[in-house]
N, C-alpha and C positions, 0 to 999 in steps of 0.2 A: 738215416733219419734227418729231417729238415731241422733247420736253426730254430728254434725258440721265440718267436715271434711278440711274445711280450717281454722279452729283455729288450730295451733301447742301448743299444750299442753299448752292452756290455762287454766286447771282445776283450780277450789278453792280449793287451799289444806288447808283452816282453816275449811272446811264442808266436812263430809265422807257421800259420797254415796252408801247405801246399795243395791242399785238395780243396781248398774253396777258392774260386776264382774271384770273389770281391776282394777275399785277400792277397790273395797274389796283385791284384792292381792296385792295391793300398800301397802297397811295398813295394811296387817300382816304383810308383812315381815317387813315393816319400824317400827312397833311396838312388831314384836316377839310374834304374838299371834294368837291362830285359829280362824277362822269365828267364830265360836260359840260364844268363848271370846269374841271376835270385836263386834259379835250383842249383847252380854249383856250388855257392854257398853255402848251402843249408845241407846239400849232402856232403858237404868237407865238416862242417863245423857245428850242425843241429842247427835247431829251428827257433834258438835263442836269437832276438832280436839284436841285442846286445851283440852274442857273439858274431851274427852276420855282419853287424856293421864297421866291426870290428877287421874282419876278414876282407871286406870288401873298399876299406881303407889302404889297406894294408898294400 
């Protein structure tokens, strides 16, 4: 099912969404990292924003 089109960017940005590709580009550039990087992140540590950036400090 499609996004919800009268929400104005109401996204959770403390959860990254790997199956939406606006998300995913949100969160490279906000974190300086390629997809690739971004999904090992989130498959080590979930889709906590928090925790990935945590992770990928680290």
């Amino acid at each position: 099912m499609s996004d919800n089109l009268t929400k104005k960017d109401q996204r959770d940005r403390s959860k990254i969404n790997m199956h939406e590709d606006f998300e995913v580009k949100y969160w490279m550039k906000e974190l300086g990292v390629s997809k690739e990087e971004l999904q090992r992140a989130v498959d080590k540590v979930g889709n906590s924003a928090a925790a990935v950036r945590k992770e990928l400090s680290a």
